[in-house]
N, C-alpha and C positions, 0 to 999 in steps of 0.2 A: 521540344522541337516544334511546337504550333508555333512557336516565336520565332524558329529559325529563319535562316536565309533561302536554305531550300525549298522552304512552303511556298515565302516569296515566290520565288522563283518557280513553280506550279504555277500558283495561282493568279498569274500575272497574264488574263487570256491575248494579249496581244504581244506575248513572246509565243513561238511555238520551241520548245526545249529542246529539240531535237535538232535545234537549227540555232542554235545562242553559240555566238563566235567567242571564241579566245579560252586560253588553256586557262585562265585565272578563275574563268567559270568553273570549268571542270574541279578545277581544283578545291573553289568553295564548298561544290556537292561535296567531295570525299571529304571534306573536314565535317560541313555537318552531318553525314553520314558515323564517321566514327564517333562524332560526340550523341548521338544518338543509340551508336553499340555499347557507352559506356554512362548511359545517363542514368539507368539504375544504381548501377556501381556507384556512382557521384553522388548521387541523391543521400542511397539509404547503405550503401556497399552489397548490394544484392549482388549478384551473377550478371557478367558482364554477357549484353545477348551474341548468340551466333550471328555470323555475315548473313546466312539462310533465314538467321528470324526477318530480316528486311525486303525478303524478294520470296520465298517460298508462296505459291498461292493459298496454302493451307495454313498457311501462319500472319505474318501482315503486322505491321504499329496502329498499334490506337490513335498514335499520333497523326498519323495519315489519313484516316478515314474523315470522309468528303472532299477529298485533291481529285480532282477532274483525274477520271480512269488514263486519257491520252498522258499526260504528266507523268503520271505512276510510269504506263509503260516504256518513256523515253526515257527513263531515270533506272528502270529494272526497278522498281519499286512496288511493295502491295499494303495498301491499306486493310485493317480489319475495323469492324464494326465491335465494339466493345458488349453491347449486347448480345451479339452471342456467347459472352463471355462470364454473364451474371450466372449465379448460383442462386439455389435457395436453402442452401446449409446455415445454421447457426454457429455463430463463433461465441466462443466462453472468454472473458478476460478477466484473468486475476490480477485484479491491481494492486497487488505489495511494496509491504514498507521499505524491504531490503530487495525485493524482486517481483518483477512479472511473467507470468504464463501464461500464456494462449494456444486456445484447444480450440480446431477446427474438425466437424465431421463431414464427410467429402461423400457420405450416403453409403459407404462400407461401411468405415473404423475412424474411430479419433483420433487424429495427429494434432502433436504437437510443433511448435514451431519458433527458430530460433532469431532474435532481433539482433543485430547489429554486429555477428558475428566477424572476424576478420575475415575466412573464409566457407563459403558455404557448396565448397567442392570437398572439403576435407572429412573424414570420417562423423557420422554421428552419434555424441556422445550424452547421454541423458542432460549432464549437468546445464549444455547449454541451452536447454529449454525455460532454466531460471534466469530471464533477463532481468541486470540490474536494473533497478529503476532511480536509477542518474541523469544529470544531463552534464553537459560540459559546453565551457561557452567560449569559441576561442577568438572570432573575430566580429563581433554583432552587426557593426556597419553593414558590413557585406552581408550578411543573413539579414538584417530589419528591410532593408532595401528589396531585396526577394520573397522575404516571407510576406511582407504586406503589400504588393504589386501584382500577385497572381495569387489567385484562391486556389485553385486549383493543381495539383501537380508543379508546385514551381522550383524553378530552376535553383535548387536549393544545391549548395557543397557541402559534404561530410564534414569537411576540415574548419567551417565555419561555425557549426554546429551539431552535436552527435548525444547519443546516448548508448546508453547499455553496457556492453562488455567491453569496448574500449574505452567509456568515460570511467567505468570502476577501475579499471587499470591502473589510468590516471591519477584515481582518487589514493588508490591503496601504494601506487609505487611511488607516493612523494615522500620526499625525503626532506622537507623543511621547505618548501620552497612555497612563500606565501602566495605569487603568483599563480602557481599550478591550484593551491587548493580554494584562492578567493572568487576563480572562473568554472568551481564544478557545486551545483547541487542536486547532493543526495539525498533519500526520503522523500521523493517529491509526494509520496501520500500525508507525510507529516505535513510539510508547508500547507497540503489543501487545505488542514484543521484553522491554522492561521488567523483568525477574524479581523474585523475593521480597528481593534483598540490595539493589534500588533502593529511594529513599525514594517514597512516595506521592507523586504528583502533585499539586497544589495548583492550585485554580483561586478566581477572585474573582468574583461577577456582581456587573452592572451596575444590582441595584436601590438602593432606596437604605439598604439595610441594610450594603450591601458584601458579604454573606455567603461567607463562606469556605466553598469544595467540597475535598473529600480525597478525592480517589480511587486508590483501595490500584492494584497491581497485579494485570491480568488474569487470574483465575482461570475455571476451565472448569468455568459453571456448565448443563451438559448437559439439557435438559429430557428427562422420560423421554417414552418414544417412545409416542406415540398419547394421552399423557394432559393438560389444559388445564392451563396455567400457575397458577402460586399464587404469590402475590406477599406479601411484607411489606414495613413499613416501616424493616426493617433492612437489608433488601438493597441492598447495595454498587451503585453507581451503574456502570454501563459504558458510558460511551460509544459504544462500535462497536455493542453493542445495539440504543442509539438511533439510530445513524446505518443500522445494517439496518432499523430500524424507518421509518425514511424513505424511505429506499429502496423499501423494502417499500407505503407507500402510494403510491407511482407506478405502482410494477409490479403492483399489486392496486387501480387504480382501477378503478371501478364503469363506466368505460367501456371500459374495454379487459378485466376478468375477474380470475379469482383464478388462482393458478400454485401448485404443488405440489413443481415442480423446480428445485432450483437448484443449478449448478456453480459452485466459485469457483479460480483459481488463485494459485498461489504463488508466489514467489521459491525454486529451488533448493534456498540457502543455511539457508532456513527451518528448524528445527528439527522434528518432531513434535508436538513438546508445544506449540509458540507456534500452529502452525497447526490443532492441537484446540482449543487455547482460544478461536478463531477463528472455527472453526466452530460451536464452540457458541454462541457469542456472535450470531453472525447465525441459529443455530438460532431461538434467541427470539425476536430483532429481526425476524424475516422474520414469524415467527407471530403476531405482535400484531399485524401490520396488517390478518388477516383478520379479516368480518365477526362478533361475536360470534352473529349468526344460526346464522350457517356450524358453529360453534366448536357452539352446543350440540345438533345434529343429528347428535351420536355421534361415530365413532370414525373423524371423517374426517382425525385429525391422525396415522393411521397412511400415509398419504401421502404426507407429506411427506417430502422428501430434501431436503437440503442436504451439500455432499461434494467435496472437493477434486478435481479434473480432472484438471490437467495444471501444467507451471510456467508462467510468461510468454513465456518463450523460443519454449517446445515449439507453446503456444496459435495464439502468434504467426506460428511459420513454419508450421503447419495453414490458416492463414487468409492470409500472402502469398505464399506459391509458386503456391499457383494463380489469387492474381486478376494475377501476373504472366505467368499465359499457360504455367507450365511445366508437365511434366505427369510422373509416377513414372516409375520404370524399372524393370527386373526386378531389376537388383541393386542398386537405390539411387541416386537424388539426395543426393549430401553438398552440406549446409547448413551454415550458419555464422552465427548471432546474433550481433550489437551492441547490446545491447539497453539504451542509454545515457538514463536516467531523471534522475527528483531525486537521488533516496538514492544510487544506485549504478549501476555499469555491467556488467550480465550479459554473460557469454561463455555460448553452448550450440553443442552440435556435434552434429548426427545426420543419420539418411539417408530417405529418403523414397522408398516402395518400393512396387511393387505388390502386392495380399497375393497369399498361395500359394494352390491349389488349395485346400488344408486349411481355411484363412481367409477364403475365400472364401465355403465351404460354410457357415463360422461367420456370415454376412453380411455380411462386412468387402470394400469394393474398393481400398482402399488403407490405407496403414501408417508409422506416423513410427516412427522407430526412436533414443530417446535418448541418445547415447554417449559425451559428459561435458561439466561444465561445469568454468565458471571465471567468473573477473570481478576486478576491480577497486571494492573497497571504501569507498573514498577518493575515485572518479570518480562524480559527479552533478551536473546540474544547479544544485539548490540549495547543493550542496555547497561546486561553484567560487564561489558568488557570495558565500557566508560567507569564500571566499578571498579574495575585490577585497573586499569590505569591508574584513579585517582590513590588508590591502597598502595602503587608502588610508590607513585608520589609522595603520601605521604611517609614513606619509609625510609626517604629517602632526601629528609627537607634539608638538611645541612652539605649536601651536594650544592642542593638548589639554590639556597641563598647564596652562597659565596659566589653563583654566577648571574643570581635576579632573574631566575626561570620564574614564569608564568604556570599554571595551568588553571583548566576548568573543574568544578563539582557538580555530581548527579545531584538532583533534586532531590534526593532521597536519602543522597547519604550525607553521613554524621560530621560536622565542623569539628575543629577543633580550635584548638586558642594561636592566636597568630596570624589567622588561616588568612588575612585580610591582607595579607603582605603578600600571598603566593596563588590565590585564589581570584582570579581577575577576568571580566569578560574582552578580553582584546583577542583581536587576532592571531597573537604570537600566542597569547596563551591555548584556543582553541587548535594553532594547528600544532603548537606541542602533547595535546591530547591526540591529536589523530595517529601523530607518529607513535607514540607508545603504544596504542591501541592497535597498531599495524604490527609494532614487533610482537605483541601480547598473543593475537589473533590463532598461530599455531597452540599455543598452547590451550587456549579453550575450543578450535574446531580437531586438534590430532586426534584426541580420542583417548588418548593417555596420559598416564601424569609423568611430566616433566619435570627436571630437577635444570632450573635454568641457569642457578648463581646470579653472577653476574655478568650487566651487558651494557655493549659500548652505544649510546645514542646520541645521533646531534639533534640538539634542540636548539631553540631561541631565547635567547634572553629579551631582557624589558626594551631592546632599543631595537632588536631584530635582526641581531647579527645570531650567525650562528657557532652555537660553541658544544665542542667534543665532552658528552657528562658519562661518567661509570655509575648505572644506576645498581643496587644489589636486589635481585628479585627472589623473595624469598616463597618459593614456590610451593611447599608446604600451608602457608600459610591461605596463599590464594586456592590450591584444591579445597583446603576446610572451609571458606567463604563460600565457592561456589555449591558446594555439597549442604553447605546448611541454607544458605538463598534460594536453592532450587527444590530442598526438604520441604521446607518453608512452602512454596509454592504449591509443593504435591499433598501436603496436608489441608490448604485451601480449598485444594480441588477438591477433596474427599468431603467436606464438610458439604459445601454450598453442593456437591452430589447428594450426598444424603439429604439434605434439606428439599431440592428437586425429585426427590423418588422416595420422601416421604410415607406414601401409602402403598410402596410397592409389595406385593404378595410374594412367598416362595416360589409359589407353585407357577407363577407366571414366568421362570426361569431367572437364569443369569443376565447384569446388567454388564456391557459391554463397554470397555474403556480405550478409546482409540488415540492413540499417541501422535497428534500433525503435527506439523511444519518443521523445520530443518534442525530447528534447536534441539528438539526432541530424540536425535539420533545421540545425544550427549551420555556420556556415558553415565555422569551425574543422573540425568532423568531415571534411566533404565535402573542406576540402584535404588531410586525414589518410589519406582512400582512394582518393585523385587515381589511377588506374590509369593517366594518360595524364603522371603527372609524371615528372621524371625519378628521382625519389629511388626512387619505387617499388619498381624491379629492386631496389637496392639493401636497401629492405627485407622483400621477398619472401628476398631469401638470406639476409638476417639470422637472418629466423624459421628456416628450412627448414634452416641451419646447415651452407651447402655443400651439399647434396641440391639434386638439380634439383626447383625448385617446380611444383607442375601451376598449370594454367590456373585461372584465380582473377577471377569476376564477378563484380562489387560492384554493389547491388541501392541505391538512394538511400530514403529512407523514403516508404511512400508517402504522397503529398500528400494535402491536402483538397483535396475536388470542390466546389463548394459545389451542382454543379448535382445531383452522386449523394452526397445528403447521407449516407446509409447503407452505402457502400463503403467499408473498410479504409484507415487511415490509420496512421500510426505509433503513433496511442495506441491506436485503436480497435478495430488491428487483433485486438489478445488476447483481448478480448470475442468478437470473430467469429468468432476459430479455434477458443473455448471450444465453440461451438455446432456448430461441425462434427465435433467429438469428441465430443462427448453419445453417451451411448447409444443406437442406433438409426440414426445418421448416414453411418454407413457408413467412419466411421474408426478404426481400430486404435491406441491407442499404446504403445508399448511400452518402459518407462523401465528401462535398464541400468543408469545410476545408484542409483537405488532398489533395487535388487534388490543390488547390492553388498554395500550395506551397510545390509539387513535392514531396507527400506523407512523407515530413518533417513534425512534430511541427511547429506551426508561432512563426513568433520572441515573446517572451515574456518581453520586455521591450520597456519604452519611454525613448530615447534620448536624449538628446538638451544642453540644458545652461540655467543659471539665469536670465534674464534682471528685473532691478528694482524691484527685488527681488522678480518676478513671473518667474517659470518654464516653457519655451517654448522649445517645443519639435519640433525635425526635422526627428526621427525615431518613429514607432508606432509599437505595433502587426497588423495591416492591412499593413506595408509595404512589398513588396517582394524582395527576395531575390536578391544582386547582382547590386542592384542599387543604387549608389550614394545621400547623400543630404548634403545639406551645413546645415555644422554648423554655421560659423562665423570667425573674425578676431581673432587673435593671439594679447595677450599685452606679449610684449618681450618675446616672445617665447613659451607662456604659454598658455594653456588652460583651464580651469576648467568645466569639461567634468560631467554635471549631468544624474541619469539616477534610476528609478526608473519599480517593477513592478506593481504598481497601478494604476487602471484604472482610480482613480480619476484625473491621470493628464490631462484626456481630459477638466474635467470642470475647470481643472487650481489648483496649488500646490505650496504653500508659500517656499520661500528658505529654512528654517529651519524646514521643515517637517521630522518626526520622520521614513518616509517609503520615503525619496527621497535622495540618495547618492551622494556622490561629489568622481574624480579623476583628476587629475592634470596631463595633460597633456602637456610634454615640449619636442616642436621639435624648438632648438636654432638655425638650419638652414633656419628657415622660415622667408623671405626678406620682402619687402616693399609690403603692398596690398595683404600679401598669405593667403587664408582662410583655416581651418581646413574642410575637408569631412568625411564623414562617411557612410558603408555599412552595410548592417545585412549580413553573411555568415548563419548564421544557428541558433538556438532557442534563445543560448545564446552567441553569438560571432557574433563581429563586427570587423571592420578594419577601420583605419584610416589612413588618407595621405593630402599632402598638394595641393593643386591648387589657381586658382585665382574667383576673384566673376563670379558665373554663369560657370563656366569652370570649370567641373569636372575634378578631375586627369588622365592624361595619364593611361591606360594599359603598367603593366609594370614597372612602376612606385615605388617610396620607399614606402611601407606600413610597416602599424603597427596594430597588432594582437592584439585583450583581446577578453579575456573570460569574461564577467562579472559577474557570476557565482561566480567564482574563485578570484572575484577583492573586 
């Protein structure tokens, strides 16, 4: 409304308003008066305001304040001053792969808070505090034109652009329809990973121009500190901008106040650089949803913090060890993460400690102490169900051929002969994965096993028309996949725990195994940490490798209440632990990891070569940075460079592993006797160069770059 006709019409000292002829006037006030009752609503679908929030003295628009008080009162109108309206609470934001949560404390209790909901008068239900993290892109013209005209608050419509629980909707009730799924993307934490050697993302809206979106990869575009945003209309479009920017008008509604602080956490594995460009990006996206009242009353955008916390993991077990009732020790509670998502499955290990005398004085009463991670790359939620899709697919190729269906393959799983006829990256083919993955979806979130048969789906064939296929799900088949994938998974954990708590003593107690994120409610996981099964024993020794194992609780995720809708649950718990680490909270964390290796990410991959067709590694994620190891000799100049990120390569990884990569490395200069070396520079990047046995290469010297990431 600063743009409106009404302000005009205030701020116009040579009209007096209470004396402007003709019913047309009149008339304009009450239009922009309603569009001002419903500019939340439009914006972000908030709560459309009462008539009384516009004239109450006690209440008043942001939008109003500084209109000449005579104005106001000719209009029945009340301005509010938006600083009375700051806060100095901390806001937590879980930025996930399949969802986000944000935890706000209001100086009672933690609330949670819901984005994008249809209505926010309707009952509250836990699940809605997991906002998808989507976006949906339906008409751009009309968003690029507003989004990059006003920094502040702009006059943005739902219907042009949205996220959350109506863009997943979206995404999960399409039924073939290339339109619908080429103008929504999902995982926007994935895209952040992205780098400069991916191609631009490509998005289509839904007007009727079709208009094609390009969105480069995320760059950190940093706003300087304390000064107001400046916008053009060449700036690259971000997504997570907008979706902080949503965010942001929830947690900056006119009913609950403006907020200054915000923590967010990460993934471990995360890079530096990926989780700056992150931050900057929700730098923005958080500060356009304040008032532009607020924004020109000076230098109040030196305030603001936005800053990463802690990881998930760490967040996580800040926020369940104590609403499990447990309580620190003088030398440490050891804990143990499962932190089994969409994208992937965290391993974290640390101890949970009372602080010292020293740390105490610092204001600290207790202390998480981070002492390494691990994970499983390959294990997620959405991950496995991109696996039963492609498993029915393949069950099912003699349907497909006779109509030239398409699909996609996980990275991970197994090709087989032919696959090059059915296995294609196009369009038709990804959004025939989505829909099978949409029918699939019951059957890996129900919770039980299913006997599905057969079922009727329309998909697309090669030209994109769409055609009626009876696929046979043979569902047997898929609960044993899932059960040995996610076995698989749970005996990873045990190991790289064991390895983590290596020197742990009896006497110092039981170590504590907490089961996060959504996936984790799977009934698979829960027979995985069966403590009372008999396989158990058996793979406690496995991990522990002959050493007698300590005592070992397994912690089940915690549920929804629906009656304490704001108590910790498996997703919501990272949010809540965010807030108990804030500054001022009275918790200490102290990440060993990060200190490692020079408050980078550790390398995330194992390096090496085949011999006899086992996988031997000379690079690890415990390597540090900078330091050479030999590979090996050179056959006529070649190398064949393997490298995978699965922890299983510590216990050893057959050549033809479906999660271990081959590249070919050819330096034809390499003479008699020269061996291949290799460096980690940073999470996902190595260098190579040549030297002799035991004699690392000269500084200085010819190197060779890869990302492997990108390889």
């Amino acid at each position: 409304m600063s743009c409106s006709g009404l302000v005009h019409y205030c701020l116009d000292e040579n009209l007096e308003p209470y004396t402007l002829s003709g019913e047309s006037i009149f008339k304009a006030v009450d239009v922009e008066v309603q569009q001002e009752v419903e500019a939340d609503w439009k914006a972000s679908r908030l709560p459309k305001l009462e008539p009384v929030q516009l004239s109450d003295p006690n209440q008043g628009l942001w939008e109003l304040w500084g209109v000449p008080e005579q104005a106001l009162r000719a209009w029945s109108l009340v301005g509010r001053n938006p600083a009375l309206d700051v806060r100095s609470h901390p806001v937590a934001i879980d930025f996930g792969t399949s969802s986000t949560v944000v935890a706000i404390f209001d100086g009672r209790e933690p609330q949670l808070l819901r984005i994008g909901a249809r209505d926010f008068y309707s009952p509250v239900e836990p699940q809605q505090f997991e906002n998808p993290t989507v976006l949906e892109c339906l008409d751009y013209a009309a968003f690029h034109r507003e989004w990059t005209r006003q920094a502040y608050r702009p006059e943005h419509d739902w219907d042009w652009m949205r996220v959350g629980h109506e863009a997943l909707e979206s995404w999960r009730d399409n039924k073939g329809d290339i339109r619908v799924l080429s103008s929504i993307l999902p995982r926007l934490k994935a895209w952040a990973m992205r780098g400069d050697k991916h191609p631009p993302l490509k998005l289509t809206d839904r007007s009727k121009a079709k208009r094609e979106v390009e969105i480069p990869p995320l760059s950190d575009r940093r706003p300087v500190r304390g000064e107001a945003l400046k916008l053009s209309a060449d700036d690259p479009f971000d997504p997570i901008e907008f979706y902080a920017y949503q965010l942001g008008m929830v947690i900056n509604w006119r009913r609950r106040g403006i907020f200054f602080e915000y923590y967010l956490s990460f993934p471990v594995k995360f890079e530096r650089a990926v989780k700056d460009r992150v931050v900057a990006s929700f730098m923005r996206g958080l500060q356009r949803s304040f008032p532009p009242a607020l924004i020109a009353q000076g230098e109040v955008l030196t305030r603001l913090r936005v800053q990463e916390l802690a990881s998930e993991p760490a967040a996580y077990a800040a926020s369940a060890l104590r609403h499990l009732g447990l309580q620190p020790t003088e030398g440490g509670l050891g804990y143990a993460v499962f932190d089994f998502g969409g994208g992937t499955a965290d391993f974290d290990f640390g101890l949970w400690r009372s602080a010292t005398p020293q740390e105490d004085d610092e204001g600290y009463e207790e202390v998480f102490e981070h002492l390494a991670s691990s994970g499983d790359n390959f294990l997620g939620g959405e991950q496995l169900l991109e696996h039963l899709a492609y498993r029915v697919f393949c069950q099912n190729l003699d349907a497909l051929r006779d109509k030239r269906i398409h699909f996609t393959r996980p990275i991970d799983a197994e090709r087989f002969a032919g696959d090059e006829s059915f296995v294609q990256p196009t369009q038709a083919a990804q959004t025939n994965t989505v829909i099978l993955i949409n029918v699939l979806r019951p059957f890996w979130e129900g919770g039980e096993k299913k006997a599905m048969g057969q079922t009727q789906v329309q998909l697309l064939d090669a030209e994109g028309n769409k055609q009626n296929v009876a696929l046979a799900v043979d569902a047997e088949a898929l609960d044993a996949f899932l059960a040995e994938r996610i076995g698989r998974g749970a005996r990873l954990f045990l190991r790289e725990m064991a390895r983590a708590f290596a020197d742990w003593l009896p006497e110092r107690g039981a170590l504590h195994v907490l089961l996060a994120g959504n996936a984790s409610r799977s009934r698979y996981v829960s027979q995985a940490f069966d403590v009372k099964a008999k396989t158990w024993p058996k793979l406690l020794a496995e991990a522990w490798g002959g050493r007698e194992p300590p005592q070992i609780e397994v912690h089940m995720p915690l549920p929804i209440d629906p009656a304490q809708p704001f108590a910790p649950t498996a997703k919501t718990g990272v949010a809540l632990g965010l807030l108990r680490l804030a500054p001022g909270m009275g918790a200490k964390l102290i990440d060993h990891v990060r200190t490692r290796h020079g408050d980078e990410a550790p390398f995330q991959y194992f390096v090496g070569r085949v011999r006899r067709g086992e996988f031997q590694t000379a690079l690890d994620p415990d390597s540090n940075y900078g330091q050479w190891r030999e590979l090996g000799s050179l056959g006529d100049g070649v190398f064949n460079l393997y490298y995978t990120t699965s922890s299983r390569a510590r216990a050893g990884m057959k050549e033809r592993d479906a999660e271990l990569f081959m590249q070919r490395i050819s330096r034809v200069e390499a003479g008699h006797g020269a061996r291949l070396w290799v460096r980690a520079l940073g999470p996902t990047k190595i260098e190579l160069a040549l030297g002799m046995a035991g004699a690392p290469p000269a500084e200085g010297g010819d190197v060779q770059p890869l990302d492997l990431s990108a390889s």
